[in-house]
Structure formats: C-alpha cells, structure tokens
C-alpha positions as CSV (number, residue, x, y, z in Angstrom):
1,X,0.0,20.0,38.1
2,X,-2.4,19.2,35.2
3,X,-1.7,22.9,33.5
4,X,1.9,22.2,34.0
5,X,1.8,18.7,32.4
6,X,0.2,20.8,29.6
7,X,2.7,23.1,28.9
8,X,5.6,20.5,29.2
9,X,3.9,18.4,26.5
10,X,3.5,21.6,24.6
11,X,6.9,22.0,25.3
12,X,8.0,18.7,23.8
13,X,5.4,19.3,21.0
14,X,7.6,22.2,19.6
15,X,10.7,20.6,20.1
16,X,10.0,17.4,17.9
17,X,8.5,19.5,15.6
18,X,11.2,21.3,15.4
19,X,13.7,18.4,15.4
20,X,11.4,17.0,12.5
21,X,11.7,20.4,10.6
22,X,15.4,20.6,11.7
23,X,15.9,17.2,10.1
24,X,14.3,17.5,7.1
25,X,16.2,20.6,6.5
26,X,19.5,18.8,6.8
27,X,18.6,15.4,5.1
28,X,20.4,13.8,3.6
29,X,23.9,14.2,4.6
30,X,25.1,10.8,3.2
31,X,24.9,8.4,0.3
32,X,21.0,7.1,0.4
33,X,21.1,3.3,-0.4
34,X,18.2,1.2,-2.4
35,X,18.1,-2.1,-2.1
36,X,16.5,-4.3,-5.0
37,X,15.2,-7.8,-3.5
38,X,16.3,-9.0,-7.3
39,X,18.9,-9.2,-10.0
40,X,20.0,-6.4,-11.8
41,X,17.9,-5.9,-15.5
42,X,14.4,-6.4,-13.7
43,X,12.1,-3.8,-13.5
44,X,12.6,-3.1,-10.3
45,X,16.1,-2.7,-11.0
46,X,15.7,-0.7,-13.5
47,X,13.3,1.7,-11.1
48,X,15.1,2.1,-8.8
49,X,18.5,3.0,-10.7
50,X,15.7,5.4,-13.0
51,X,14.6,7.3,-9.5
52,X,17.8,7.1,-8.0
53,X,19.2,9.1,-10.4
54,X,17.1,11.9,-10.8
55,X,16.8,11.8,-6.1
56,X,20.7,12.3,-6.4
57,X,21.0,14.8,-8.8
58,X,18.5,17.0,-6.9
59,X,19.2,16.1,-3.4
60,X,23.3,16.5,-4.0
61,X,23.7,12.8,-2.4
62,X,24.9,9.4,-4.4
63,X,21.8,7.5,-4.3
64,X,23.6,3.6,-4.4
65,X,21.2,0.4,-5.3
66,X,22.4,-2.4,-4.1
67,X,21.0,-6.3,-5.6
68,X,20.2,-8.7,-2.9
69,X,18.4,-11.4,-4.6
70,X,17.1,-14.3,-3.0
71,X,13.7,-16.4,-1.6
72,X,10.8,-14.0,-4.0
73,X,12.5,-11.2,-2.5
74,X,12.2,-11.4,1.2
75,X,15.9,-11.8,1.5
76,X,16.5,-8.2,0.4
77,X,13.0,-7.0,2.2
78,X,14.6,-8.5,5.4
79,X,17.9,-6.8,5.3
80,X,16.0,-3.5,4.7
81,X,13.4,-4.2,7.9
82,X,16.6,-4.8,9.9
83,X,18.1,-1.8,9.0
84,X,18.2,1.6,11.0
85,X,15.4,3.8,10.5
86,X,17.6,6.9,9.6
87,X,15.7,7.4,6.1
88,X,18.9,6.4,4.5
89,X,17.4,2.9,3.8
90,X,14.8,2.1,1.2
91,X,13.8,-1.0,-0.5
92,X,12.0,-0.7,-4.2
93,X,10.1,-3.9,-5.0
94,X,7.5,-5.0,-6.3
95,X,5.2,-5.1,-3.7
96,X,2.7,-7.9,-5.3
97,X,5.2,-10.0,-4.0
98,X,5.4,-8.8,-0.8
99,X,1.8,-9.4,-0.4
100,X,1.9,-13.0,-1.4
101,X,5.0,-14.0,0.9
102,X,3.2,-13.9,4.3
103,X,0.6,-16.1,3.1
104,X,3.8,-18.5,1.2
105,X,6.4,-18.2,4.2
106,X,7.2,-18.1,7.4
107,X,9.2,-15.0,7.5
108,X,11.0,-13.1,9.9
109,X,9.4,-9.4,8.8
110,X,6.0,-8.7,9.5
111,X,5.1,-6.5,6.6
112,X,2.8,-4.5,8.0
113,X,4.7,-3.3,10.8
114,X,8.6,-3.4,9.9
115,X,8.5,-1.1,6.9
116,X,6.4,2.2,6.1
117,X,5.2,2.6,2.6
118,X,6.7,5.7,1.1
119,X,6.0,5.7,-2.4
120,X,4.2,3.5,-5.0
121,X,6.2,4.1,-8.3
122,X,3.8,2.7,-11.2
123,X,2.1,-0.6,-12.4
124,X,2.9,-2.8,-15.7
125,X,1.4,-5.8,-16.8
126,X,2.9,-9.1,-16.9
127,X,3.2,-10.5,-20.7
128,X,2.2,-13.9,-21.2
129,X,5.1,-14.9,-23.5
130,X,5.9,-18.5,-25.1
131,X,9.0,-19.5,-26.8
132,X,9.6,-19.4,-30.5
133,X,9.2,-23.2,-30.3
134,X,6.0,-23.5,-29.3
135,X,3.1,-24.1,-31.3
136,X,1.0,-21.5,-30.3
137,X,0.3,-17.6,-31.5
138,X,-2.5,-17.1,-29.5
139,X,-4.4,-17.9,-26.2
140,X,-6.6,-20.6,-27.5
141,X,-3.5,-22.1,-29.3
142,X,-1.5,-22.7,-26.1
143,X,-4.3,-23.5,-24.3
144,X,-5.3,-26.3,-26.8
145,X,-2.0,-27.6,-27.1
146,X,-1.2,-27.2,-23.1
147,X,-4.2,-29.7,-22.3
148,X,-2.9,-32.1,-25.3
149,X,0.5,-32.4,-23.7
150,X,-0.8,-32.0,-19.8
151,X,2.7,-31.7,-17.8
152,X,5.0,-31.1,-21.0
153,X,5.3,-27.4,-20.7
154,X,8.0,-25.7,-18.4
155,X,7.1,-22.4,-17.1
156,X,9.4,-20.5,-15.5
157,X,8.4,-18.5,-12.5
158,X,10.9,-15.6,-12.7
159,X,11.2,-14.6,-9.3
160,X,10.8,-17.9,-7.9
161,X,8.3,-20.0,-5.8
162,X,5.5,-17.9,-4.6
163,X,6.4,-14.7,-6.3
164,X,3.8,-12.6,-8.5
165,X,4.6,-14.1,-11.5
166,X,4.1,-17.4,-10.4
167,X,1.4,-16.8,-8.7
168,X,0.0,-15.7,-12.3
169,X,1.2,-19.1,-14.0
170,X,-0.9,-20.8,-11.1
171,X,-3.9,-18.8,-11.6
172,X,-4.1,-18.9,-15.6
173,X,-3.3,-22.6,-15.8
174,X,-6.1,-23.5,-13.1
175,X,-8.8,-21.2,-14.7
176,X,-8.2,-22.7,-18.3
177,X,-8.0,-26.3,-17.0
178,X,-4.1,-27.1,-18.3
179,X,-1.0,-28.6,-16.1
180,X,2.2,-27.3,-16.7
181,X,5.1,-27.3,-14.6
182,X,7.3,-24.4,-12.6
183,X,10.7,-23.8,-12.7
184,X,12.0,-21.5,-9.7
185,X,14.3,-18.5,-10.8
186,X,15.9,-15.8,-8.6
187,X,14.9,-12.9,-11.4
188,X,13.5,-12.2,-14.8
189,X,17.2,-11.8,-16.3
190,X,18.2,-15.9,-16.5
191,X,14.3,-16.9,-16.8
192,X,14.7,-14.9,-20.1
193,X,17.6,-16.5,-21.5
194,X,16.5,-19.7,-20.7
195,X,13.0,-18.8,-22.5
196,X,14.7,-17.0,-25.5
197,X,17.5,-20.1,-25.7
198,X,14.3,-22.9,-25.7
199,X,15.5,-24.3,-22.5
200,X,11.5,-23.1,-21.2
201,X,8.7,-22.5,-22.6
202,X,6.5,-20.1,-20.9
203,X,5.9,-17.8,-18.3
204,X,4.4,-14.9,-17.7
205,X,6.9,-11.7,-16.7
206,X,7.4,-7.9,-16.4
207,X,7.8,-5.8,-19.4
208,X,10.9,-4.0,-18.7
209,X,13.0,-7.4,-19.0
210,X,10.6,-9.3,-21.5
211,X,9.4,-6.9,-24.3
212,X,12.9,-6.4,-26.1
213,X,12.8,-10.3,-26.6
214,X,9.8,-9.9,-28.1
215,X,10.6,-6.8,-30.2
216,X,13.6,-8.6,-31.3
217,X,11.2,-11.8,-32.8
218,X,12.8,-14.4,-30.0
219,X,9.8,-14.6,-28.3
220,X,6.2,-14.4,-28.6
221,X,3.6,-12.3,-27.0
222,X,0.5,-13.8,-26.7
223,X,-1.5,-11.6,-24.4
224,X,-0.6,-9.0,-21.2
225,X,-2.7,-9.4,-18.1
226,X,-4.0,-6.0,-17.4
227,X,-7.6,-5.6,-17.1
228,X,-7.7,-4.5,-20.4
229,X,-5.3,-3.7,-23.0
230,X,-2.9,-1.9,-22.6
231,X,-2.3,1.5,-24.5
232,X,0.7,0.7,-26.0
233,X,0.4,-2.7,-27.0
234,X,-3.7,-2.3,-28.3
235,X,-3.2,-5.1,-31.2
236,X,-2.1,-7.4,-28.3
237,X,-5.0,-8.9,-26.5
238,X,-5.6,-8.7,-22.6
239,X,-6.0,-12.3,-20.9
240,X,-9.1,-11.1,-19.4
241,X,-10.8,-11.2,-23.1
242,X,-10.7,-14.8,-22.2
243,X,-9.6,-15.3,-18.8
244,X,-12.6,-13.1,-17.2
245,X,-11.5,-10.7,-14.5
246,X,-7.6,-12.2,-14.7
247,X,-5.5,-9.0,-13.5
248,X,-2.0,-9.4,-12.4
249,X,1.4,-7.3,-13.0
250,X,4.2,-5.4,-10.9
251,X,3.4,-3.1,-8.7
252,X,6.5,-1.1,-7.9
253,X,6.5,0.4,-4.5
254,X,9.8,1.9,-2.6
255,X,9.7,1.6,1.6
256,X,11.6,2.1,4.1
257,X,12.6,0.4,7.9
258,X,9.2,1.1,10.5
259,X,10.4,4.7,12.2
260,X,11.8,6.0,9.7
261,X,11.3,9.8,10.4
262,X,8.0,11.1,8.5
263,X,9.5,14.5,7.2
264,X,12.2,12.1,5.5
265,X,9.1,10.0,4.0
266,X,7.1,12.9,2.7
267,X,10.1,14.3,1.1
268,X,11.0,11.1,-0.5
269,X,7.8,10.6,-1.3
270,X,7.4,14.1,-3.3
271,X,11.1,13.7,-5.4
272,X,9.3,10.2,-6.6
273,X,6.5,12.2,-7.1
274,X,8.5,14.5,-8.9
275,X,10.8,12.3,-10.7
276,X,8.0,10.3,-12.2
277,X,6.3,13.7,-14.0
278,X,9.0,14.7,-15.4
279,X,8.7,14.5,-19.6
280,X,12.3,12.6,-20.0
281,X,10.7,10.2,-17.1
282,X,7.6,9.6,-18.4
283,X,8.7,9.0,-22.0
284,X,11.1,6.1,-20.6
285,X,8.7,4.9,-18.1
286,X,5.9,4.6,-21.5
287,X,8.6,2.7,-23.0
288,X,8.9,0.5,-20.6
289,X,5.0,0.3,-20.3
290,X,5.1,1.7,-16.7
291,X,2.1,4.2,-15.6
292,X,3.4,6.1,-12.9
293,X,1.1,6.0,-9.5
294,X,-0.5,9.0,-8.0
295,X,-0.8,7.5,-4.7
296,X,-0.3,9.1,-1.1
297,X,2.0,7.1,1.6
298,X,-1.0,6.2,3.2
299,X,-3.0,5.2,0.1
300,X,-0.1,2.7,-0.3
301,X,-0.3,1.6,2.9
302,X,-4.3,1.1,3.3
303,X,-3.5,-1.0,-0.7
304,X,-1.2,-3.4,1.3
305,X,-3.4,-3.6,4.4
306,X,-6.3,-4.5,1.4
307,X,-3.9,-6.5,-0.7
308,X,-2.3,-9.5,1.8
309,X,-5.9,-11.3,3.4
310,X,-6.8,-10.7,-1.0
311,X,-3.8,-12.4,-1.8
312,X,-3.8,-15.1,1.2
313,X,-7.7,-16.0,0.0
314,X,-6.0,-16.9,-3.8
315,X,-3.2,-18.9,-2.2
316,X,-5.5,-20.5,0.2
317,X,-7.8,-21.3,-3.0
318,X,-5.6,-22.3,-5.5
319,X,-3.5,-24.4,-2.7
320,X,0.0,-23.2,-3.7
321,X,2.8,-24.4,-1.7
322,X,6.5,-23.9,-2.0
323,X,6.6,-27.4,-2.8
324,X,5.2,-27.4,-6.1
C-alpha cells in the first residue's frame, strides 16, 4: 500500500506539473487587469500604465489598469485580495503603504496572506517640497520658521491618513521638534494643485507627480529623503545631511490574489524584469527618478515580512492615529 501511495503521488506530481507547464504555456488568454489603489498621475499610476504596456505588447493581451482610490490604498488592495486567483489580477502599489496600514487599520486583508508578491518595480525618494509662499529655501529655513509659527503650516499627506507620505511628515516634524498640521488627500494629483495654487504649504511626495512643479518654478525643493542624494538631483540635499538616518520614499511593488498559480507569477515576474531593462524603460524610469529593483518574488516577500513589525514599531513610537 505504501509503494502504491508512492506512485499515485508521483502520479499527481506529474500531472500538476504538467497542468502548471500546460498553463503557463496558454497564459494569458484574456485582458490582464491592474489595479492602482490611487488616482491616475501618481507614480504608481504611471507604473503600472509604463509596465502594462510593454506586458501587452509582448504577451498579445490588453493589459487594462483600473484606479480605485480610496482609505491609503486598502480599498483597491481589498478588491484585488478578493479577487480570483487566475493570474489575471494584479495590484501595483506602493507597498510602503501597505506595510503601514495593518499597524493604522483594522482591515479586512491580511497582507501577508491574501496576496503573493510578484514583482518589486523600483524605489524613488519622496521630495520634501514647500510652496512658493513660504519663507524657506532650505531645511534649516523651514525648520526655523515651522517652530516660529508652531501649528501654522498645512501639510498635505497625499495619500491620506497613515499613508507613506504622511508617515514621512510625522517622522520629520517629530525629529526636528516643529508642529504642523495634516490634510488627508486620496492621491498626489489634487495634493499638488492645492500646494502649487498656495492652498498648502508642504508635504513631502513622490517624484513622478511632484518634480514637474518644481521644474516648472511653482514649487520648491528643499531636500529628497533617500539615504543620500540622489544621482540626479546631486545639488539637492538629502534630509538625512540633517535629519540622521531619515529614509523614506515609494516602493513600487505589483501582487497578485494568494494562489495565484506560480508559473503565472514567475512569468510576470520576468516581463517586469524585462520591461524594466529595456534602454527606452530605463531612460523614462531615470526621468522619473525611479531605480528599477532586482529583486526575486521571494526577496519581496521576506522585505514585507521585515518591513510591517519595522513599520508597526515607528507608528507605535511616534503615536500616529487616524485621528490626527
């Protein structure tokens, strides 16, 4: 009985093997959707329309992104948990948020086991931008006037309450001893306007939507919060020259619904592998101050396994609530 147990496993081995083999052979057979948890003109946005692309031009399949902004993204990261685990399904985000939220929310995802990473895309600092009417061209500047007006200063957390961005707000305003206060937006699009048009007055946000502003002279950089500065922007200073060991930015990642068929996720995984080397690619993604990531599927998933008790500690610490 045990030798025939054996061989029937064997048996059903092959088969799923083959099934798997079978599959990835005949995927995909139908329009692939990506949702963005944001508005359109973000960077993830403008990802996942970039990658989508270049995966339907190869694959012979519309790739269709679909906006579903809402709640620091967990509206959209919901829908795409919920959704069937065909490898049809994928939800590009960035995944800073993602790591925050389950220390913010009570939501009805667990991140960790409703989705499998698939592919980190790249990283890009926030830029810690002020409006043109603030008095202040440099760190010490709005740091200065920030604790001589405690509580005057609106900053506008682009993608709302909790999300990476605000989270950075929180952390810089703590570690330089200023008060200022936070204004909840679904996406970096309107948080922009309202910036460029004076309505706020700073915040810090993803390059893709905030660097033409500043190109154009209706905004002012101050600083970008990679660890150190960043290659094309080495006259602008890093926050860390004064903030000591401040990192934060995006962190695009795409995943998909928990089951989703592994041969679907590897290939995935290699076209965003592929996409993001190719010399058009890379020139936009430079532009756009994006480094595309070399990370495996499961280096992705051990960062977010490392990333949410990280990112629960600094919430816990800093006592953010959704109530602020």
């Amino acid at each position: 009985m045990n030798k025939r147990h054996f061989l029937l496993a064997a048996v059903a081995a092959t088969v799923s093997l083959g099934s798997t083999a079978a599959l990835a052979q005949a995927y995909p057979n139908k329009p692939i959707r990506i949702v963005v948890p944001f508005p359109a003109s973000g960077t993830s946005d403008v990802l996942a329309r970039l990658v989508g692309q270049k995966m339907s031009e190869k694959l012979g399949q519309p790739v269709v992104v679909e906006n579903k902004a809402g709640n620091a993204g967990n509206i959209g990261a919901d829908l795409v948990a919920k959704s069937p685990a065909d490898g049809y399904t994928f939800v590009l985000m960035d995944v800073g948020n993602l790591t925050i939220s389950p220390a913010l929310y009570k939501l009805p995802f667990d991140v960790q086991k409703d989705f499998v990473p698939v592919a980190m895309v790249g990283y890009s600092p926030h830029l810690l931008v002020v409006s043109t009417k603030v008095p202040a061209n440099n760190i010490a500047e709005l740091v200065k006037y920030a604790k001589a007006n405690p509580g005057k200063l609106n900053f506008a957390a682009a993608a709302g309450i909790g999300s990476a961005t605000h989270l950075a707000g929180v952390q810089f305003a703590r570690r330089n001893g200023i008060q200022w206060n936070y204004v909840p937006y679904k996406g970096g699009a309107q948080a922009m306007t309202d910036l460029v048009g004076g309505h706020m007055d700073v915040t810090f946000n993803g390059m893709v939507a905030t660097y033409p502003h500043v190109k154009a002279g209706k905004l002012k950089l101050l600083a970008v919060s990679s660890a150190k500065r960043w290659s094309e922007l080495p006259d602008t200073p890093a926050v860390a020259e004064t903030t000591p060991n401040f990192l934060t930015g995006s962190w695009q990642g795409l995943l998909a619904p928990a089951g989703t068929p592994k041969a679907v996720v590897d290939l995935v995984h290699a076209e965003v592998q592929r996409i993001t080397a190719l010399p058009d690619v890379k020139e936009k993604l430079q532009s756009l101050g994006l480094e595309p990531s070399a990370m495996t599927s499961a280096e992705f998933a051990a960062w977010i396994k490392s990333e949410l008790p990280e990112m629960a500690q600094v919430v816990r610490e800093e006592k953010i609530t959704l109530e602020q």
